[in-house]
C-alpha positions as MATLAB code, in Angstrom:
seq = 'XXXXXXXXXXXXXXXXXXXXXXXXXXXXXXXXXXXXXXXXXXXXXXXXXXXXXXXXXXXXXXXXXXXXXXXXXXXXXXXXXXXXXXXXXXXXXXXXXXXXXXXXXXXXXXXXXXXXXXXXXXXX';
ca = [
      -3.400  126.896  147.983;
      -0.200  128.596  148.181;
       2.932  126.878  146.695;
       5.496  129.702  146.850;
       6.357  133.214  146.216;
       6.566  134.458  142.891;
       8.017  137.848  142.668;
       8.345  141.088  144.710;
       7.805  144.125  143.292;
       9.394  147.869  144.305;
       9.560  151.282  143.514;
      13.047  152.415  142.316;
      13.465  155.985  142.703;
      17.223  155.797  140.758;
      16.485  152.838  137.794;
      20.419  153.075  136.890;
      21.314  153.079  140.759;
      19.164  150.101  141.356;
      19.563  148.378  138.076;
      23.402  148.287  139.175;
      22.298  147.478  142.469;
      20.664  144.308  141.978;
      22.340  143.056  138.630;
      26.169  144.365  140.119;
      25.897  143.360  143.483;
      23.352  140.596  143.982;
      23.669  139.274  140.745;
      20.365  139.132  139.093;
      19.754  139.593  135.338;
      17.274  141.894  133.434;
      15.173  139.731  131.577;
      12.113  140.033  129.688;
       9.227  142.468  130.845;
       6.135  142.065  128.546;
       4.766  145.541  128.062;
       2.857  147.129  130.651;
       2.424  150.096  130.120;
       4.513  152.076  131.695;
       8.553  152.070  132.732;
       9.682  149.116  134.592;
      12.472  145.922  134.795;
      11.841  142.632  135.664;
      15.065  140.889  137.421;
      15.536  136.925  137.143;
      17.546  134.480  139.141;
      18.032  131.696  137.228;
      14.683  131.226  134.962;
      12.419  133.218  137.660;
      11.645  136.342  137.723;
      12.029  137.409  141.215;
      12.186  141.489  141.859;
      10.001  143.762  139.356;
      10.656  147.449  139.831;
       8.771  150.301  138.537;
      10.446  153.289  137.028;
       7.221  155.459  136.846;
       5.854  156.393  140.923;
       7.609  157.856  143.209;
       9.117  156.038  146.363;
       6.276  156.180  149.241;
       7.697  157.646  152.532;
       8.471  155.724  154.507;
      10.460  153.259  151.719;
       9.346  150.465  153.576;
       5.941  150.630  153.735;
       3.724  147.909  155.653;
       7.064  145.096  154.122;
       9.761  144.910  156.080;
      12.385  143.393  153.574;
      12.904  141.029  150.956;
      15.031  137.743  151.667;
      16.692  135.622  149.057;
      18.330  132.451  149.337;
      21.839  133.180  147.979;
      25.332  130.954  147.742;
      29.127  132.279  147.679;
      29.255  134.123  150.895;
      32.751  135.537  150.441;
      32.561  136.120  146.994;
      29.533  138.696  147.731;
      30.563  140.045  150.447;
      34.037  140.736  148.834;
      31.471  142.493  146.101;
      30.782  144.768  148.925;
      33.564  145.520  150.017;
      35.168  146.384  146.622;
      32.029  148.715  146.137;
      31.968  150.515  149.462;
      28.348  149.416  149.613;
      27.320  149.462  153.512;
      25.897  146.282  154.948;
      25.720  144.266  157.918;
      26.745  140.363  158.557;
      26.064  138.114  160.860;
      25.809  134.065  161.553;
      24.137  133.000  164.222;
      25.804  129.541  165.875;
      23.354  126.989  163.885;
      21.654  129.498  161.368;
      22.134  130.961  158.124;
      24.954  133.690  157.418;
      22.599  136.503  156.771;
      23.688  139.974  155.079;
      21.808  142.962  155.511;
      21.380  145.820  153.272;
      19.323  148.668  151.641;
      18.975  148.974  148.008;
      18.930  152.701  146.533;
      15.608  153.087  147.342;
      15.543  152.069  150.964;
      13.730  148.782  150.341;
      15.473  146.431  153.469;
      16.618  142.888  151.532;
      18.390  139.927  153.445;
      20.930  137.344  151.954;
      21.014  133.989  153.250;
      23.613  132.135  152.601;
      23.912  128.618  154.055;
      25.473  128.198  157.797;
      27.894  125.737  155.872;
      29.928  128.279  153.930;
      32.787  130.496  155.374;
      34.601  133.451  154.869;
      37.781  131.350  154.903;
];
């Protein structure tokens, strides 16, 4: 039986780009990676590590694939989205009335991920 989801893992095509990507701008930490075998990161939130990447293959066309995007629940709305701004980074926002704030983006690679941040918090 399934209890929850572990990890996701993707290709980056740029490991400095998308190192600085996801530690920069999202906020996750390298962490420990046992050793696999071949170049890689794993990238915690918290205790968990959430997003392993491989440095060794080259990004399928198209980046997506048969997934979509990657979600994670995420807190501090304005604080990220001021990260975003101050970086230039493109995304897209939006709240719909009674749902999450959700902010869209692609990571160097072209993988889609989603914050959600809770319909709570404000830009104010």
């Amino acid at each position: 039986m399934i209890l929850g989801m572990n990890h996701f893992t993707a290709i980056a095509g740029d490991p400095v780009a998308t190192l600085a990507f996801y530690e920069n701008l999202l906020g996750l930490k390298s962490g420990y990676r046992p050793d696999l075998g071949f170049d890689g990161a794993w990238l915690y939130a918290g205790e968990t590590a959430v997003l392993h990447l491989y440095f060794d293959r080259p990004v399928p066309q198209p980046a997506a694939g048969v997934i979509d995007h990657m979600a994670f629940t995420t807190v501090n709305l304005k604080a990220v989205k001021a990260r975003f701004d101050e970086s230039g980074y493109p995304y897209h926002l939006q709240h719909r009335e009674g749902g999450p704030w959700q902010l869209f983006c692609h990571d160097p690679s072209g993988a889609k991920v989603e914050l959600n941040f809770s319909p709570k918090e404000t830009l104010d």
